[in-house]
C-alpha positions in Angstrom: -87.6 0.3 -72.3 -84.5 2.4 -73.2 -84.0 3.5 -76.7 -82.2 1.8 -79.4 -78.4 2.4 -79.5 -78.4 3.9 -75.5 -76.0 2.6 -72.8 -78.6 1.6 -69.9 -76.4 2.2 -67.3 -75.0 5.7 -68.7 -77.5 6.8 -70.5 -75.3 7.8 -73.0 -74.9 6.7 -76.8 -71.8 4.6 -77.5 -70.8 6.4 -80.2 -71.0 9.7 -78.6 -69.0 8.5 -75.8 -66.1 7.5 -78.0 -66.5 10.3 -80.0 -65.7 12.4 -76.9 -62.5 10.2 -75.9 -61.0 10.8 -79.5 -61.5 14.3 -79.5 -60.1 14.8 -75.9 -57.4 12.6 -77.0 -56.7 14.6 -80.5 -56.3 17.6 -77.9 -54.1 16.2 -75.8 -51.7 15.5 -79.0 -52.1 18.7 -79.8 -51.4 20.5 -76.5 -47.7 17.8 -76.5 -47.6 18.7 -80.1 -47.3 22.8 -79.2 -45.0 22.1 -75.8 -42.4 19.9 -78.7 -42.5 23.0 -80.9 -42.6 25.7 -78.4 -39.7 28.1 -78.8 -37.2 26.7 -75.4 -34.0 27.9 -74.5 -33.5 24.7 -72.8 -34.2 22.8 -75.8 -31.6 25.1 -77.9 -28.6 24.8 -75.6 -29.2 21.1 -75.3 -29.0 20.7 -79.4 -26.3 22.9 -79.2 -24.7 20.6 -76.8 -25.2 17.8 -79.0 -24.5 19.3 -82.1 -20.9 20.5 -80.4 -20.2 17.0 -79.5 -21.5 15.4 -82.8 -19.1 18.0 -84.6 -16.1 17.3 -82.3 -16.7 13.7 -83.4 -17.0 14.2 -87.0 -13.5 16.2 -86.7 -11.7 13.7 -84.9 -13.1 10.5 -87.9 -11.7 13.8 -90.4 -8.1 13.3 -88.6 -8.4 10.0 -88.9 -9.1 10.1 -92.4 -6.7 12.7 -93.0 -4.2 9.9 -91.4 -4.7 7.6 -94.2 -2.5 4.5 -93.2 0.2 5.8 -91.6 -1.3 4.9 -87.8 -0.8 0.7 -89.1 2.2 1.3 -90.2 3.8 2.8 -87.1 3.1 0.4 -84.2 6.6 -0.7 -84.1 6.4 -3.6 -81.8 4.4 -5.4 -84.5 8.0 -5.4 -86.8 9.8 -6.7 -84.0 7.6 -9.5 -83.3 7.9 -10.7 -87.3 11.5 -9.8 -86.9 12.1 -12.0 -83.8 9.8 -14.7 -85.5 12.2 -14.9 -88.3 15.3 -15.1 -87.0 14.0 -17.5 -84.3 12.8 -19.9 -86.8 15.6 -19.4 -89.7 16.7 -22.7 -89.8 13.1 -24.4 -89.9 11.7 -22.4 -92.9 8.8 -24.5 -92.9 7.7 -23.8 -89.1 8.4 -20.5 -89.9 6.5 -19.6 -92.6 3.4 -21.6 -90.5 3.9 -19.4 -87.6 4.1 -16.2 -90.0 0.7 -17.3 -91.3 -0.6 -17.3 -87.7 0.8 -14.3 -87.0 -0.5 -12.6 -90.3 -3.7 -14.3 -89.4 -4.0 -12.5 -86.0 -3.3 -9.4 -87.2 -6.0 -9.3 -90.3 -8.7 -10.8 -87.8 -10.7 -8.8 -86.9 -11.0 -7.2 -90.5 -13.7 -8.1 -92.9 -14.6 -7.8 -96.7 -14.8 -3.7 -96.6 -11.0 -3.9 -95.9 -9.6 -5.0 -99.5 -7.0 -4.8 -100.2 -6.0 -6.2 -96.6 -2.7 -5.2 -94.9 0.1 -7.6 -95.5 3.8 -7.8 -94.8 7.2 -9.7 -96.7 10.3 -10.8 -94.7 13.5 -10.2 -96.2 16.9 -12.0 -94.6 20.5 -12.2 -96.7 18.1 -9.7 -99.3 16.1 -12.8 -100.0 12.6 -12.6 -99.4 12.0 -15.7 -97.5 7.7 -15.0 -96.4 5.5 -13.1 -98.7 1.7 -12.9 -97.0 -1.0 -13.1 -98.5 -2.7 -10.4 -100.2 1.4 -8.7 -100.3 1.7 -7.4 -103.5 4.7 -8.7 -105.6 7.4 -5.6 -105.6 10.6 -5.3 -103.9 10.8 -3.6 -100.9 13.0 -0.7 -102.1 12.4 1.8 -99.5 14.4 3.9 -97.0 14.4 2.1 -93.4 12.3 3.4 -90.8 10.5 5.7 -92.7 6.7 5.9 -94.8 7.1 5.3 -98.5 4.7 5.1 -101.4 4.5 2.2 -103.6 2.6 1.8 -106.7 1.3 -2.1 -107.2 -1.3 -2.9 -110.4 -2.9 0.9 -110.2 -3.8 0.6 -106.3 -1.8 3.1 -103.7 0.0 1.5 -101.0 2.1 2.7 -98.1 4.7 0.9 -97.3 7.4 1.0 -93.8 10.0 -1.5 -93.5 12.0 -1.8 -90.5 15.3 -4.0 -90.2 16.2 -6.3 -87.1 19.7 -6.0 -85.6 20.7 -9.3 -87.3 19.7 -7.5 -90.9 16.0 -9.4 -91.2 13.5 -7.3 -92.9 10.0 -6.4 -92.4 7.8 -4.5 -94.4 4.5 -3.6 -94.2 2.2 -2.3 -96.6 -1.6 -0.6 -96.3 -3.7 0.8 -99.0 -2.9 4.4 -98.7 -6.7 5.5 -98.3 -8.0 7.2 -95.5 -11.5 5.8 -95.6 -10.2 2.1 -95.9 -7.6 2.6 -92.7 -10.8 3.7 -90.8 -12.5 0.5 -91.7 -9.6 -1.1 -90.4 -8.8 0.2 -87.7 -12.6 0.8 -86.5 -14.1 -2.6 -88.0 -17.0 -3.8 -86.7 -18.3 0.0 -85.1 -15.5 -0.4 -82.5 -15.6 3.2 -82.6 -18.7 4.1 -84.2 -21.2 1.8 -82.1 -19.6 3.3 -78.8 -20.8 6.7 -80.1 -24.1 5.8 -81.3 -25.2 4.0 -77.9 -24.0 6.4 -75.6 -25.6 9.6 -77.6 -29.0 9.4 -76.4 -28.0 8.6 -72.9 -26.1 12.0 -73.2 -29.3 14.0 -73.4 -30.7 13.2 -69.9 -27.7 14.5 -68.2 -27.0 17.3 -70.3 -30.6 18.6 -70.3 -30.8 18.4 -66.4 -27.1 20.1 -66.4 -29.3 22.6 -68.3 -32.3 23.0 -66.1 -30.0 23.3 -62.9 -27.5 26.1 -64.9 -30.9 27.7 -65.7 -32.3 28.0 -62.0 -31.2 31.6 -61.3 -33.4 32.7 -64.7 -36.1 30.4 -63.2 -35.8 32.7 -59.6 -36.6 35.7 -61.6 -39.1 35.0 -63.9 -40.9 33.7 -60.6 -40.1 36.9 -58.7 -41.8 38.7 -61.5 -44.9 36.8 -62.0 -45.3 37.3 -57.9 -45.3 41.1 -58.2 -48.3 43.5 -58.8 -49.2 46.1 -61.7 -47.7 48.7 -59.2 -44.9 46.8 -57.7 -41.7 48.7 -59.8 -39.1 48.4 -56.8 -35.8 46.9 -58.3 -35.2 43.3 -58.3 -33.5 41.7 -55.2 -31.5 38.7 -57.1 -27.7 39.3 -55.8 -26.3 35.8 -56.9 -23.7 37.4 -59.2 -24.0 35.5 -62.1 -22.6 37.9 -64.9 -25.0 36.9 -67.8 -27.7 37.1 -65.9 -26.7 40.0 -63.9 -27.0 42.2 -67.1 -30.4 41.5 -67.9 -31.6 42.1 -64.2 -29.9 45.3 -64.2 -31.6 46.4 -67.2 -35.1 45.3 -66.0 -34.3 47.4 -62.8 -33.2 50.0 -64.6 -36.2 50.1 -67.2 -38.3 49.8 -63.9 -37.2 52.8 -62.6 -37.0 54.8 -65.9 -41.0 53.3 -65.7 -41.6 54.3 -61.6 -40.0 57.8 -62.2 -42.3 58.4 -64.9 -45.0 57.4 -63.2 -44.6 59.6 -60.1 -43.8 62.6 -62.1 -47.0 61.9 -64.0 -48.7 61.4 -60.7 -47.2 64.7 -59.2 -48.5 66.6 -62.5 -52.1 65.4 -62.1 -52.3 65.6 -58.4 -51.0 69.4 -58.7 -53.2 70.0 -61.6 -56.5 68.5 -59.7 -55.4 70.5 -56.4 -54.9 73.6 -58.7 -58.5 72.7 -60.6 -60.6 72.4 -57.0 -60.5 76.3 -56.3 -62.0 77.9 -59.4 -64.2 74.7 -59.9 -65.8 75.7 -56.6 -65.8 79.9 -56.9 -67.5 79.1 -60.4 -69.7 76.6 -59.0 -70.4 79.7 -56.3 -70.5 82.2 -58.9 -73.6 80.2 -61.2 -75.7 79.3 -58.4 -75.9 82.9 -57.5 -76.4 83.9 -61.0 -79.2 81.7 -61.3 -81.0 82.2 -57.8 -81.0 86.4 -59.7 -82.2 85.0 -63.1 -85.5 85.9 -63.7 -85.9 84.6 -67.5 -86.3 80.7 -67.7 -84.1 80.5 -70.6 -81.5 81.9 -68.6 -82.3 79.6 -65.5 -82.2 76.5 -67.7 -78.2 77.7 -69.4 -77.2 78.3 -65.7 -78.5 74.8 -65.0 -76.6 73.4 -67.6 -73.9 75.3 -66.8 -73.8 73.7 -63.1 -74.0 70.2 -64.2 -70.9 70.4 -66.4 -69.1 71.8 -63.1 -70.3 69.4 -61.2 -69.2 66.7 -63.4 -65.9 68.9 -63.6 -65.3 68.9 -60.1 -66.3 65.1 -59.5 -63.9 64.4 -62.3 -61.0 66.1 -60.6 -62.3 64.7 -56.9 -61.5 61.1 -59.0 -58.3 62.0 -59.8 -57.0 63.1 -56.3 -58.7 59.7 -55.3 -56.4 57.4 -57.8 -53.6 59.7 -56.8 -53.9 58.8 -53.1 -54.7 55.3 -54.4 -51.4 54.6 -56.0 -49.2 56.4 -53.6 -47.8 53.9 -51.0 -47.5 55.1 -47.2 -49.4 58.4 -47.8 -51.8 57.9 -44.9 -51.9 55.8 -41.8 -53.1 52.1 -41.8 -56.1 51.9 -39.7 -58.6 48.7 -38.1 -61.7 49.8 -40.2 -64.7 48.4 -39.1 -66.5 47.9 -42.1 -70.1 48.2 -41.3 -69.8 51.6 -39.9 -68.1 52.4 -42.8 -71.2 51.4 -45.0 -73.3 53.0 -42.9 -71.4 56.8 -43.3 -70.9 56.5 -46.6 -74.9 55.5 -48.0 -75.6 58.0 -45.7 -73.4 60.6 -47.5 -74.6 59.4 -51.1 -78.5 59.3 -50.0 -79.2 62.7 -51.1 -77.5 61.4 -55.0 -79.8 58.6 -54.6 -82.9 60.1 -53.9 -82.2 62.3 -57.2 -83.2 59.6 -59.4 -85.9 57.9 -56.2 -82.9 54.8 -55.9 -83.5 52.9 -52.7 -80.7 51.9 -51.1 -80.6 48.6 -48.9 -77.8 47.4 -46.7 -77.3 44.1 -44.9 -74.4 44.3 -43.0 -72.8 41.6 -40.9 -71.5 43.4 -37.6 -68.0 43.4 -36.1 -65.7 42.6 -39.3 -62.5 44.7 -39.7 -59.8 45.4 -42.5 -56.5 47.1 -41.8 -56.2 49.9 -44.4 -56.4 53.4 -45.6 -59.9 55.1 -44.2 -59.8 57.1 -47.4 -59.3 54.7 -49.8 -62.1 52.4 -48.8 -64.3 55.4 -49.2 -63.1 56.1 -52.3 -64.2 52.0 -53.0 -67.2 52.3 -51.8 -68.5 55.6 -52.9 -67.7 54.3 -56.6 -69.2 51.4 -56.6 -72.0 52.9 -55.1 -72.5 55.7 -57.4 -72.1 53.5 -60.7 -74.6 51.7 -59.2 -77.2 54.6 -58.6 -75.8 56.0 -61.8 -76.6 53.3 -64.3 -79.2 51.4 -62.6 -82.8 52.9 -63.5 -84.8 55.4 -62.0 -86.8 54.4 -59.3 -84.9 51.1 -59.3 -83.0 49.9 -55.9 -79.1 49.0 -55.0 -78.7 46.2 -52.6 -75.1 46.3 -50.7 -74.3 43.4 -48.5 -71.5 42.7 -46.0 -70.9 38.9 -45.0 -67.4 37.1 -43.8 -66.4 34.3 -45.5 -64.0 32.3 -43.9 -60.5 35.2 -43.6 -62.9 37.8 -45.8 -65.2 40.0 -45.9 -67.5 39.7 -48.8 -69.1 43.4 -50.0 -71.8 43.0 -52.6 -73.4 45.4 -54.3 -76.0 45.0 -57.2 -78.1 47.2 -59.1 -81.1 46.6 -61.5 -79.3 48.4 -64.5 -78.1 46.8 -68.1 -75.3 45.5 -66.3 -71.5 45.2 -68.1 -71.0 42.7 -71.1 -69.2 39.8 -70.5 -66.5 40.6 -72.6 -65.5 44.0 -71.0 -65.6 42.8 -67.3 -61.7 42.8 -67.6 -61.8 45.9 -69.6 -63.6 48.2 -67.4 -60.7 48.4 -64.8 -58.4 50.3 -67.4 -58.3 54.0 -66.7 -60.4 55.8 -68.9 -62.3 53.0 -70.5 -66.0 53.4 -70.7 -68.2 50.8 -72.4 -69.5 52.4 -75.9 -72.7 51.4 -75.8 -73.1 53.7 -72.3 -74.9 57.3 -72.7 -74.6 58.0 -69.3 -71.4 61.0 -68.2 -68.3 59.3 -66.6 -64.7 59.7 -66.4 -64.3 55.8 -66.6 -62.4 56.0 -63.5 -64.4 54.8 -60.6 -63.2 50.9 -61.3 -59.6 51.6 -61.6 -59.8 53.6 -58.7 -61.5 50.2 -57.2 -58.4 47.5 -58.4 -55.9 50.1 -57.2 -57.3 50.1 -53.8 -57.5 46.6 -54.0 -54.0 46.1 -55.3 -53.0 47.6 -51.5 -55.0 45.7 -49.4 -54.9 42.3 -50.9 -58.1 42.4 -51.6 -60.0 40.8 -55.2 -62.7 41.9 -57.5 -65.8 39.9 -59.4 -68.2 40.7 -61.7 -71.7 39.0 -62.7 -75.2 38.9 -63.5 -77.5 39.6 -60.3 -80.6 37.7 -60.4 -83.5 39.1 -62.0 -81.0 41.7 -64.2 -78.3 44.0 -63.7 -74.9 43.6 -62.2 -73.8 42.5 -59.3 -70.3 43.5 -57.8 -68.3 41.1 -55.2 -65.1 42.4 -53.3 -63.1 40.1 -51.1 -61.2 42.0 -48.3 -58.9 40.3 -46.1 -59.8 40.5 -42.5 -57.2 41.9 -39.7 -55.9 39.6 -38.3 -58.4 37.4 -39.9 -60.7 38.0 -36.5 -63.9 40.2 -35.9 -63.4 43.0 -34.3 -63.5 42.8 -30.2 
């Protein structure tokens, strides 16, 4: 009998389960909520695109404000049609004066209760008016011809144009001289406005993909950059021409090679200075041991012991640093078809006697016949370090399993020790040059694992770390195959 409150077929409590949908929907909100706020160049140039065509449109509404009524009172055709009207019709005053109201009607009809006053228009023939319209205000007509005039009617400001037919009829036209009125007038019922407003948003599609496709070049390369290694500083190969762009790639490429000459200067100075170290490492090295093979006072025998082991970790100090020299110069020795088990085999063989120091066993499992095309040096150099951090921080009397296997187009080189293994947190860490975890008490350099990712930065290859079972660490390093085959 399932519990009370528990879906039967999940397992699950209702609750709970809803409880998980809003907080993975809450998330979701929030991840759209950053992507809206993100910083975006794309989403700056379209505003600015809009904002550049809201402002042309606010400064062509300012002309027409700044217009006032004087674009009514200039279509001339309009004064010839009232003229013609009147002159047609001069003998039927009656008829005329009806078709006058049609034609005043026609002209105020599309206008509504904003417009007030509307515009109206008297006729004048023989200086008699003979049609006032309505809403005309009641002043003569007293202007020059052809021409804008004020006129002053009950405290409101009109402008008034009167033009005069060949046979002497009149027509004058007045509009309240106010900007905002004429451009309720003219633009009644959002003939201009609602135009505007509809076709905005269907602006921002095209405009932002005008944007993206403008924007294609940068696109180019930011990818070429994220493709590129830590060690990759060769100059960028985009050649497009754009001129804005252009300047920014040429200072990358030129901070990149301010960066690459730095680096092979500082790379020159510490290979010299290791090469220049190695001799008088050795004669000292020399020079103690015979010291204390003639010592005859233990004391003595003991400082001359001490005295070897600082040289020793001297000299495998400076060995280091030739190896990440060699390391992270490209094309400094052949590429050769290494078959990897062989390898393992030399190399445990050389760190044996290191081994046997502390009474580490060492195991090996190694599939047969895989092969990588690289440096012969700079695998040693991988292997021997993750060898001897192995042996050097697992525990006396402890053993280091290494383990060769292909996996599908890899090779797959284990190794794991018994030690304390590396915190979680300082997996990424422990790759930096120089970095050595602080809870560690045993001598280092802390530059066995950078010498590792360079090595791997050449070959392709990829590095993991993670708990071994029953304690310590265990080591993985994938290694692209040659050719992807065994070897024949």
């Amino acid at each position: 009998m399932s519990a009370p409150g528990i879906d039967r077929a999940t397992g699950h409590a209702p609750a709970a389960a809803a409880g998980g949908g809003l907080a993975r929907g809450l998330r979701r909100v929030r991840a759209g909520m950053r992507d809206v706020f993100q910083p975006s160049l794309v989403r700056r140039l379209l505003i600015a695109q809009m904002v550049l065509l809201t402002l042309l449109w606010s400064a062509g509404v300012a002309y027409l404000l700044g217009q006032g009524a004087k674009p009514l009172l200039d279509t001339q055709r309009l004064y010839e049609t009232i003229n013609a009207i009147a002159d047609e019709l001069a003998d039927d005053p009656a008829r005329r004066a009806r078709v006058l109201d049609r034609a005043y009607e026609a002209i105020v009809e599309d206008y509504d209760a904003l417009n007030d006053p509307l515009p109206s228009f008297i006729v004048q023939q023989r200086g008699k008016t003979v049609y006032r319209s309505p809403h005309a205000p009641d002043v003569a007509a007293s202007g020059p011809l052809n021409e804008q005039y004020p006129v002053d009617f009950h405290g409101v400001a009109y402008l008034a144009k009167t033009l005069q037919a060949p046979s002497g009829t009149r027509t004058t036209m007045f509009a309240k001289n106010a900007g905002l009125n004429v451009f309720i007038t003219v633009y009644s019922n959002s003939f201009y406005l609602l135009p505007l407003l509809i076709s905005l948003p269907f602006l921002v599609l095209p405009a932002w993909l005008s944007i993206r496709l403008a924007m294609r070049p940068w696109h180019g390369v930011a990818r070429e950059m994220t493709a590129r290694g830590p060690q990759d500083l060769a100059p960028l190969t985009y050649h497009d021409g754009h001129r804005e762009l252009m300047m920014m790639v040429d200072a990358i490429n030129g901070w990149m090679r301010r960066v690459s000459d730095s680096s092979e200067r500082e790379r020159s100075f510490v290979a010299d200075a290791a090469h220049e170290l190695r001799t008088p490492l050795a004669a000292m090295l020399v020079n103690v041991e015979a010291l204390r093979a003639d010592a005859r006072d233990e004391r003595e025998r003991q400082l001359m012991t001490g005295v070897l082991s600082s040289g020793q970790r001297a000299t495998r100090m400076v060995n280091q640093l030739l190896r990440l020299m060699r390391s992270d110069a490209h094309g400094a020795e052949p590429i050769e078809r290494v078959e990897l088990d062989h390898l393992l085999q030399d190399r445990l063989a050389v760190l044996a006697p290191l081994a046997s120091t502390r009474s580490v066993e060492l195991e090996l499992a190694a599939e047969p016949g895989l092969c990588v095309a690289a440096q012969i040096t700079s695998l040693e150099s991988l292997v021997d370090n993750l060898v001897e951090n192995a042996i050097k921080y697992g525990p006396n009397g402890g053993t280091v399993r290494v383990a060769l296997r292909r996996i599908g187009g890899e090779a797959l080189l284990s190794v794991a020790d018994q030690g304390a293994g590396i915190p979680p947190e300082l997996r990424t860490r422990v790759f930096d040059r120089f970095f050595r975890d602080p809870a560690q008490r045993e001598p280092g350099s802390g530059l066995g694992l950078s010498i590792v990712r360079a090595v791997l930065d050449h070959v392709g290859g990829r590095i993991e770390m993670r708990d071994a079972e029953g304690g310590g660490l265990l080591v993985e390093v994938m290694l692209p195959l040659a050719d992807g085959r065994r070897a024949s």
